[in-house]
BAMARGU-611267 format. One record per residue (C-alpha): residue number from 1; x, y, z. Coordinates in nm, 3 decimals. Example, Ala and Ser with C-alpha at 12.3 -4.5 7.8 and 13.67 -1.06 7.14 Angstrom:
<1; <1.230; -0.450; 0.780>>
<2; <1.367; -0.106; 0.714>>
//
This chain:
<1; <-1.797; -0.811; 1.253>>
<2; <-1.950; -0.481; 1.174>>
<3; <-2.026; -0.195; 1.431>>
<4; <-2.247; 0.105; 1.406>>
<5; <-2.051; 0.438; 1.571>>
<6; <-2.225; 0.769; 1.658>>
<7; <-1.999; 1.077; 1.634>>
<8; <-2.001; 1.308; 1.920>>
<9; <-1.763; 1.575; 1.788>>
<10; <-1.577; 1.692; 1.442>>
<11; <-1.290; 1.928; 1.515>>
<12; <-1.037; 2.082; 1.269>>
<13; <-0.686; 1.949; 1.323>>
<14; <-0.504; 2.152; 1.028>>
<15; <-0.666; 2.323; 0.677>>
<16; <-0.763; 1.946; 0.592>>
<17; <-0.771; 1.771; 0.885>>
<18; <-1.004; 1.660; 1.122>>
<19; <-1.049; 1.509; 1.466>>
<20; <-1.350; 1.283; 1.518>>
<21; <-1.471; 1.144; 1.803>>
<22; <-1.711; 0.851; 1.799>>
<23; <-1.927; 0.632; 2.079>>
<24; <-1.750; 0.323; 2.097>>
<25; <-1.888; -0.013; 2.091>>
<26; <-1.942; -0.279; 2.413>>
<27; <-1.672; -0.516; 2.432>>
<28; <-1.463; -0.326; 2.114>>
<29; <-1.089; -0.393; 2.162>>
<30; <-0.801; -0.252; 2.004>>
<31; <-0.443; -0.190; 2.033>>
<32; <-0.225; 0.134; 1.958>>
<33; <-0.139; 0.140; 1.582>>
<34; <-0.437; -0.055; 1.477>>
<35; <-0.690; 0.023; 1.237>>
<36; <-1.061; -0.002; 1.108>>
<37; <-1.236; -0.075; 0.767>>
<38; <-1.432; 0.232; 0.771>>
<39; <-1.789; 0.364; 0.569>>
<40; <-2.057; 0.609; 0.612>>
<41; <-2.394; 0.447; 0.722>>
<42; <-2.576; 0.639; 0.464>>
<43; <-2.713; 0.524; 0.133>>
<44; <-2.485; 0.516; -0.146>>
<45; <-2.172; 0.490; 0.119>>
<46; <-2.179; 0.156; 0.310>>
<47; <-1.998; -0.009; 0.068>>
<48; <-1.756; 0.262; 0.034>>
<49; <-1.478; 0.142; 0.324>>
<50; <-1.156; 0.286; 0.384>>
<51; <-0.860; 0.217; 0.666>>
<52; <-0.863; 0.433; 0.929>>
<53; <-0.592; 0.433; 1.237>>
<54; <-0.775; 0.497; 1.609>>
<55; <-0.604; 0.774; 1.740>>
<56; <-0.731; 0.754; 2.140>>
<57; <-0.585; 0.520; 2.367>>
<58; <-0.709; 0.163; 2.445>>
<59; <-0.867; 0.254; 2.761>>
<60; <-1.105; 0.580; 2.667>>
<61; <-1.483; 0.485; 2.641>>
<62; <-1.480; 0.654; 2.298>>
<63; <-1.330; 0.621; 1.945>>
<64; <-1.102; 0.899; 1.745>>
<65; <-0.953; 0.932; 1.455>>
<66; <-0.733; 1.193; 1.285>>
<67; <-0.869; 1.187; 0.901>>
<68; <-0.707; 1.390; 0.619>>
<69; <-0.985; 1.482; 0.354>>
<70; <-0.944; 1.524; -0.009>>
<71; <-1.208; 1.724; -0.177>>
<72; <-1.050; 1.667; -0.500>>
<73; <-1.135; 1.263; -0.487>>
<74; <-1.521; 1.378; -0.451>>
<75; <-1.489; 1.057; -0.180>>
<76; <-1.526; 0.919; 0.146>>
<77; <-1.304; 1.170; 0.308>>
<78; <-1.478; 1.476; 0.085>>
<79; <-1.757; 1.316; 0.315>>
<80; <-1.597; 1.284; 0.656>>
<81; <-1.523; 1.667; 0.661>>
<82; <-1.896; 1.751; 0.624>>
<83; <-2.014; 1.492; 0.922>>
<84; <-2.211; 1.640; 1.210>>
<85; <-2.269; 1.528; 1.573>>
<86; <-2.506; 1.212; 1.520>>
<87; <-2.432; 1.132; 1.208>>
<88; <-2.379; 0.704; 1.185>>
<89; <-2.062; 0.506; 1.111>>
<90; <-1.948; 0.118; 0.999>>
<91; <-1.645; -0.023; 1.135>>
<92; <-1.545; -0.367; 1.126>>
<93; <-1.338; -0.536; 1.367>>
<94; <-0.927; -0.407; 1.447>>
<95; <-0.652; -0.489; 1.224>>
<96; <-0.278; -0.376; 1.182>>
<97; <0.093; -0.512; 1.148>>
<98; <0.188; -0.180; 1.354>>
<99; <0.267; -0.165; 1.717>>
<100; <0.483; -0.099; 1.985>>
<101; <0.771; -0.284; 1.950>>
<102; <0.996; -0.071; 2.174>>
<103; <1.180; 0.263; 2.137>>
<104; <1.270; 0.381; 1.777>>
<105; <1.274; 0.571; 1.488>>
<106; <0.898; 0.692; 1.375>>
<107; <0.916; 0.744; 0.955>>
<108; <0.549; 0.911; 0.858>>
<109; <0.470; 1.036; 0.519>>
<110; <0.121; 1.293; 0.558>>
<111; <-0.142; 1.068; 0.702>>
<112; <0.042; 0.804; 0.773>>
<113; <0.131; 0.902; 1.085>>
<114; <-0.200; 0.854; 1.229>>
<115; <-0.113; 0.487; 1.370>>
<116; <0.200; 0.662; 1.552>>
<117; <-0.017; 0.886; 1.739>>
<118; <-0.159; 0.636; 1.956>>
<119; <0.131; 0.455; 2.020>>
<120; <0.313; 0.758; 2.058>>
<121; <0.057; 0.849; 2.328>>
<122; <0.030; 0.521; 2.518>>
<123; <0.438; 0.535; 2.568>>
<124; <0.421; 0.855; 2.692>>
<125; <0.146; 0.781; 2.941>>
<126; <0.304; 0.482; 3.060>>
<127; <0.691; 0.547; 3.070>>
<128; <0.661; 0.972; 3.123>>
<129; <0.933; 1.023; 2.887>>
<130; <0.975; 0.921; 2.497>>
<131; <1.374; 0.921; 2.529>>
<132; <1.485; 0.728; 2.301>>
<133; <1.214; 0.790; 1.983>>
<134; <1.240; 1.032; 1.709>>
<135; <0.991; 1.081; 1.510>>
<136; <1.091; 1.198; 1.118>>
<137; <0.740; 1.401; 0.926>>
<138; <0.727; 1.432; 0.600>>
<139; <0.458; 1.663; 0.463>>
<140; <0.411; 1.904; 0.120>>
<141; <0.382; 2.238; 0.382>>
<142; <0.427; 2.340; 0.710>>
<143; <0.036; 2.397; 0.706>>
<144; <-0.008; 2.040; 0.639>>
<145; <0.156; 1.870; 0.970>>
<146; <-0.050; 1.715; 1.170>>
<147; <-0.033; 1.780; 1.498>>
<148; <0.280; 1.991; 1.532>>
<149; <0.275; 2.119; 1.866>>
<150; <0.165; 1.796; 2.053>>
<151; <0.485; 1.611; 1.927>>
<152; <0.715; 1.943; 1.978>>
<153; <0.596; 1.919; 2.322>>
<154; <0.616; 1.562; 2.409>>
<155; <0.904; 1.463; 2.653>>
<156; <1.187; 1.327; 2.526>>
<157; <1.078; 1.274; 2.173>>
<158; <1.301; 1.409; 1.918>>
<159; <1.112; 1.570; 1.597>>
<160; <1.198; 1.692; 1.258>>
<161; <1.028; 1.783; 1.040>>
<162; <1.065; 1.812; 0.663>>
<163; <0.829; 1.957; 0.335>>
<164; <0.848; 1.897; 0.010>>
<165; <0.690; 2.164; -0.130>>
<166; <0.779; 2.484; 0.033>>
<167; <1.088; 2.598; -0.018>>
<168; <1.083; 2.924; 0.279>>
<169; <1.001; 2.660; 0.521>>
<170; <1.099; 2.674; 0.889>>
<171; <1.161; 2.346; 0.857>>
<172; <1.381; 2.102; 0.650>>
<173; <1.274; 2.096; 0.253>>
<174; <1.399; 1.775; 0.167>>
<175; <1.269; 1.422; 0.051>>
<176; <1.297; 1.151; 0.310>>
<177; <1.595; 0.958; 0.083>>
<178; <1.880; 0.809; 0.168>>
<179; <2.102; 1.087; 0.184>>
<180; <1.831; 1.226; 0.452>>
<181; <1.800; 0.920; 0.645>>
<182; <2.138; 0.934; 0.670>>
<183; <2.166; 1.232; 0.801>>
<184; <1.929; 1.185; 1.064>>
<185; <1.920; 0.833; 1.203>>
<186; <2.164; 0.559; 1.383>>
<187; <2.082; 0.241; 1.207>>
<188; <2.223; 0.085; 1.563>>
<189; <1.961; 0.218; 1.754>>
<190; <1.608; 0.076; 1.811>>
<191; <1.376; 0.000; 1.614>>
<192; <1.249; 0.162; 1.236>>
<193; <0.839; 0.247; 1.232>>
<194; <0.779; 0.355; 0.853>>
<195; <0.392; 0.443; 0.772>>
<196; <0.254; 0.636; 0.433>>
<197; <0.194; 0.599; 0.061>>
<198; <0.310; 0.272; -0.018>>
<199; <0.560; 0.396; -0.245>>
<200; <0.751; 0.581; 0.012>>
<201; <0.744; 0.277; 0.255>>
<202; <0.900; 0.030; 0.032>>
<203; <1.183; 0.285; -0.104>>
<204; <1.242; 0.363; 0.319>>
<205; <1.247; 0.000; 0.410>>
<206; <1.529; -0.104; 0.136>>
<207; <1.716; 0.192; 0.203>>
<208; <1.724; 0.100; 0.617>>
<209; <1.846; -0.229; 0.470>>
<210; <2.087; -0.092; 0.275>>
<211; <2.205; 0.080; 0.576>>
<212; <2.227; -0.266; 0.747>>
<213; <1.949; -0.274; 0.976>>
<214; <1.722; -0.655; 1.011>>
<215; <1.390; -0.700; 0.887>>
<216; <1.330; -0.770; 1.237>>
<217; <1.415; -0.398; 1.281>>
<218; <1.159; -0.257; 1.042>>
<219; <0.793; -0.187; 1.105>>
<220; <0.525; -0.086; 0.875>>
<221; <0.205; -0.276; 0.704>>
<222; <0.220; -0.606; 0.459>>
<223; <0.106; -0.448; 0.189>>
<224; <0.178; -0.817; -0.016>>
//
């Protein structure tokens, strides 16, 4: 089912990020991690969709999302970034394979940690701590991760962060490979969240099985 959205507010998140906040629909129900087929309701655009995670919690009476744009792709996202306060949306109903299956080990490539955020959120709010999750950030620069400070300051959540394309970084410059992963995670514990490129989310899930840890383990979208 399709739904028109209004949005209320367009703030920047990082150099090429933005936080959007839209009117949400009666009766629309979602659940952390879960995304929308998205489009512009302007001519030229409605046909245009593309998946986008809600970032606000189940319970708000509006809609967010954290969107990357890439004025390169003269796209949707090129288009996002120049939205204004009334501007019109499409989204069809929820979808997503991620979720909160418990405590565990958050992989995110760039924008894909946008599902994370939510679920991130919701854990804190309900339990008050996140002991027990870290959450591992890939990005090209330090001027490219997404909400830094928010996960630096959430309780209990351990971060790091890595770049690939920076090498005076203040934080790790290293691909998430195995060597990394090894470095940096307890295949006994929890459970194994991996969201980004495609790519990068089949190489992480055979190397956590390589490490020994059950499909049942890993987390991420069927991208068969």
């Amino acid at each position: 089912m399709t739904h028109q959205i209004t949005l209320k507010s367009i703030e920047p998140v990082t150099h090429d990020t933005h936080h959007l906040v839209f009117t949400r629909p009666d009766n629309f129900d979602f659940e952390p991690g879960q995304a929308t087929d998205f489009a512009l309701d302007k001519d030229g655009w409605r046909d245009e969709q593309r998946p986008f995670t809600f970032t606000s919690l189940p319970e708000k009476d509006t809609l967010e999302f954290v969107i990357k744009s890439y004025p390169d792709h003269n796209g949707v996202t090129e288009q996002i970034a120049k939205m204004e306060p009334g501007d019109k949306a499409l989204i069809e109903d929820p979808w997503g394979a991620i979720e909160d299956e418990g405590p565990g080990t958050f992989i995110a490539g760039g924008a894909g940690i946008t599902p994370f955020i939510a679920i991130l959120r919701e854990r804190l709010e309900k339990k008050g701590t996140l002991a027990g999750c870290t959450l591992i950030f890939s990005n090209s620069t330090e001027k490219d991760i997404i909400l830094r400070k928010e996960f630096e300051s959430m309780q209990g959540l351990k971060t790091i962060f890595t770049v690939t394309d920076q090498d005076d970084a203040s934080v790790h410059t290293e691909f998430v490979d195995k060597d990394f992963l090894k470095d940096h995670i307890d295949p006994t514990l929890g459970k194994f969240y991996i969201c980004g490129p495609d790519k990068m989310v089949d190489e992480i899930s055979e190397t956590l099985k390589s490490f020994g840890i059950e499909d049942e383990r890993i987390i991420h979208e069927d991208f068969e």
